[in-house]
C-alpha positions, 0 to 999 in steps of 0.5 A: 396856305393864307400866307400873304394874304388879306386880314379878312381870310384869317377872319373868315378862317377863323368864323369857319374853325369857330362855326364847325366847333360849335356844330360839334357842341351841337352835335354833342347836345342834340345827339342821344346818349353820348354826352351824357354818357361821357359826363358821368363815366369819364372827361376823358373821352370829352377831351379826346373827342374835342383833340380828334375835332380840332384835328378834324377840323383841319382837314376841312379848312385845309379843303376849303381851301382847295375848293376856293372858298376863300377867295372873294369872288366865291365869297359873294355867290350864294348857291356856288358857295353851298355847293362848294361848302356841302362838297367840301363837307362831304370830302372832308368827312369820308377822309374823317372816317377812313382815318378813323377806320385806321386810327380808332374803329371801335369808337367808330363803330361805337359813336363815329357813324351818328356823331358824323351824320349829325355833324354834317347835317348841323355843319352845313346849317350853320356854314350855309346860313352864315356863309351863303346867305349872310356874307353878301349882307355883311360885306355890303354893309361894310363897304357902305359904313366904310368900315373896312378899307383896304388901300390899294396902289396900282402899278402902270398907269397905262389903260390896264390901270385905268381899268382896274381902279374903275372896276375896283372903284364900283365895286359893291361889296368890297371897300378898295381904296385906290391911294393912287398910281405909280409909273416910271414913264408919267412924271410924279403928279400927273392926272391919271383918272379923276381924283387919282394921280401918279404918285411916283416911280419904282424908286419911291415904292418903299416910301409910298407904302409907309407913308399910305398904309398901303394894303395891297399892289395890283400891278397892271400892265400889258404889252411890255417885255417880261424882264421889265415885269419880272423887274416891278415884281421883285420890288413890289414883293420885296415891301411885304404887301399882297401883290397882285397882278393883272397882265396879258403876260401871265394869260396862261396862268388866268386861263389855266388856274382858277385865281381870284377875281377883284371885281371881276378880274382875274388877278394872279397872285404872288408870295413873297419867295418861299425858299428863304421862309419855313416851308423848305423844311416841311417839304424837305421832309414830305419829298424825303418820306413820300419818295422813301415811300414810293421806291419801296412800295414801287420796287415790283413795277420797278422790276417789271420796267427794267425786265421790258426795256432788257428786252426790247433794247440791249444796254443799261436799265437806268439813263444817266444824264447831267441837268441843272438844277436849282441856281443853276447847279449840275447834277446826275438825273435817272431815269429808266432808259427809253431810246436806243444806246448810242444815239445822238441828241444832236437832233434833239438839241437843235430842235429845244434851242429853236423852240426857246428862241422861236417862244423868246420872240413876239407871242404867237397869234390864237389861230396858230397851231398849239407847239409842244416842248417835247419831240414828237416822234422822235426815232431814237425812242424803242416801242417800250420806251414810248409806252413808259414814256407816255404813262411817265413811268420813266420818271420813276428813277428819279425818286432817287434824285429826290432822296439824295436832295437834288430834286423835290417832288414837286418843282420846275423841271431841270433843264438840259446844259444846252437849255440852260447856255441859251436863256435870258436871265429871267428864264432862269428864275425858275430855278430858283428852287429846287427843281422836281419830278413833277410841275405846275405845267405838267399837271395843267396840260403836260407838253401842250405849252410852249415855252413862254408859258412854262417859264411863267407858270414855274414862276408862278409855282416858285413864288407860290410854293407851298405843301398844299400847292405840292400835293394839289399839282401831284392830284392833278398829274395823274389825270394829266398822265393818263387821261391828257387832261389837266387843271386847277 
């Protein structure tokens, strides 16, 4: 969740586990009858109760964390961080008590109704008073006693750097400490913007960030091709440091998901590459369940799919298709089937090898017409099959591709041999893990990006990926599926 992350989050994590521990003291001083209770009969229940808090009190970090109040620019607002922290409390106390419904109703109906009531109350107190009305004062302080620098190398020394280390540099509560710039096309020592110089090029990062103690990259360039930029940040992810990026090229994710904002601008962040870390694993092992899960309990609407698509067109219930999968690898995708048996996809493979090249070259202009990634209309398609298309439940077969470990559930989505013959290599980063049933540009707006755009926001998701980020993308999917709507 914080991985990659600047040493303040896991200060103000911790604040926020410290402060709910001690509304739930509080609350167990203030509240009649039950501490004393406990004490004379049983530390027992103490203990249990102090388990059932820690385990609590994840559950509403973790939805802190999906209503964005880590990230600085929500750090300095004071009546959107108490709307934010009250919704956050109120989600992650109605989630507290329908697990203890399941979990220990007795206790819930004993005690769990007034210990939550008082909670909310004393939590919200608490967090609002140190959180909204405080924090502005105390980060205002730090940056005036200098106390908390955090040196920062900009990328590009173009105007896009120019402007970040002037928003940075006047910013009033966080205390950036701009060491310098780093551009392959100034020589080393070049003025860039007063007291400020080029300090080197690509090849000197690694040593740069030793020899300044460099906290965070900000990488800020426009117009340049993607491969150039796919090439800076694979060198800037490689040292370690929070990298971050401010781009015309990575548009489509500033205005599609909420990032965090360094002094007003919209910086994308990226992780180091998740795929050599711990969290395969985890996901591994949440895919494996969920999917077991899902066929099992999904197997009448299974039934009710194959019964429509036997009689609305003659021929198999399941389609069989060869796709590329992660690195670049072959494997058997299912899906239910949805067009005519026999059918050529000569069609379809001339319209995805036009529209990948058309997307390859310059952008389109914001007047023109939004294109999809999908055939629209396409002949091929019976009228069962467009209803199971729309509502994707012909994707549901594919919970057996997760099972067997082709496919997560969360993931780019594979492509097509032919896709794959006509790419640039870095469109072929975006499987660099596994691919899935699901994806960050399905949940943001489904077909409705074009083909530039879906490379970036997987590549964004690849270097991102994380469980939270896995079901945050599968919440968002349905409203994308049924509602045409999408966002983060």
């Amino acid at each position: 969740m914080l991985k990659n992350q600047p040493r303040f989050k896991f200060y103000l994590l911790f604040l926020d586990i410290f402060l709910l521990l001690f509304s739930f003291l509080l609350t167990l001083i203030l509240m009649p009858g039950p501490l004393h209770q406990w004490t004379g009969q049983s530390l027992g229940c103490i203990l249990n109760c102090l388990s059932s808090y820690i385990f609590f009190s994840l559950i509403i970090v973790v939805i802190f964390f999906f209503n964005n109040l880590y990230k600085r620019n929500i750090l300095v607002t004071r009546y959107r961080q108490f709307i934010l922290i009250l919704k956050s409390l109120v989600i992650g106390i109605l989630l507290c008590v329908v697990i203890l419904v399941f979990y220990n109703p007795d206790f819930l109906m004993e005690h769990g109704k007034q210990i939550f009531l008082y909670f909310f109350f004393i939590s919200l107190a608490l967090l609002t008073l140190v959180r909204a009305m405080f924090m502005k004062q105390v980060l205002f302080f730090l940056h005036q006693k200098n106390l908390y620098p955090q040196k920062v190398l900009i990328v590009g020394a173009d105007e896009p750097g120019k402007y970040v280390a002037g928003q940075l540099s006047s910013d009033r509560f966080f205390n950036y400490h701009i060491a310098g710039f780093l551009d392959d096309y100034k020589e080393p020592g070049t003025p860039v913007i007063e007291g400020h110089k080029n300090l080197g090029r690509l090849k000197d990062l690694d040593r740069l960030i030793i020899e300044l103690d460099i906290d965070e990259i900000i990488i800020a360039i426009h117009k340049a091709p993607y491969t150039r930029l796919i090439r800076i940040l694979e060198a800037c992810l490689k040292t370690g440091c929070v990298v971050r990026v401010y781009s015309d090229l990575l548009e489509i994710v500033t205005s599609k998901i909420n990032v965090e904002s360094y002094a007003g601008i919209p910086l994308v962040m990226l992780a180091q590459s998740t795929r050599k870390t711990a969290t395969y694993p985890f996901k591994r092992t949440f895919d494996f369940s969920a999917s077991l899960t899902a066929l099992i309990v999904l197997s009448p609407l299974f039934a009710l799919i194959a019964l429509g698509i036997k009689l609305s067109s003659p021929g198999p219930v399941i389609f069989k298709q060869t796709r590329i999968g992660h690195e670049g690898r072959p494997f058997t995708f299912y899906k239910f089937r949805s067009m005519h048996c026999g059918e050529a996809c000569t069609q379809h493979k001339e319209f995805v090898q036009n529209f990948i090249k058309e997307s390859s070259r310059e952008k389109e202009s914001a007047g023109d017409e939004i294109k999809v990634f999908k055939m629209t209309n396409d002949p091929r398609i019976f009228p069962f099959g467009r209803f199971i298309r729309k509502t994707s439940l012909d994707e549901f077969p594919q919970f057996y591709n997760v099972l067997k470990g082709d496919m997560s559930l969360v993931g780019p989505r594979p492509c097509l041999p032919y896709e794959w013959e006509i790419y640039d290599s870095w469109h072929k980063e975006r499987l660099n893990c596994l691919p899935g049933c699901t994806g960050i540009w399905q949940a943001l707006g489904r077909s409705t990006v074009n083909f530039q755009e879906m490379v970036v926001l997987d590549l964004y998701y690849v270097s991102n990926m994380s469980i939270l980020l896995d079901i945050r993308i599968i919440v968002n999917t349905f409203p994308a599926i049924f509602l045409g709507k999408g966002g983060f």
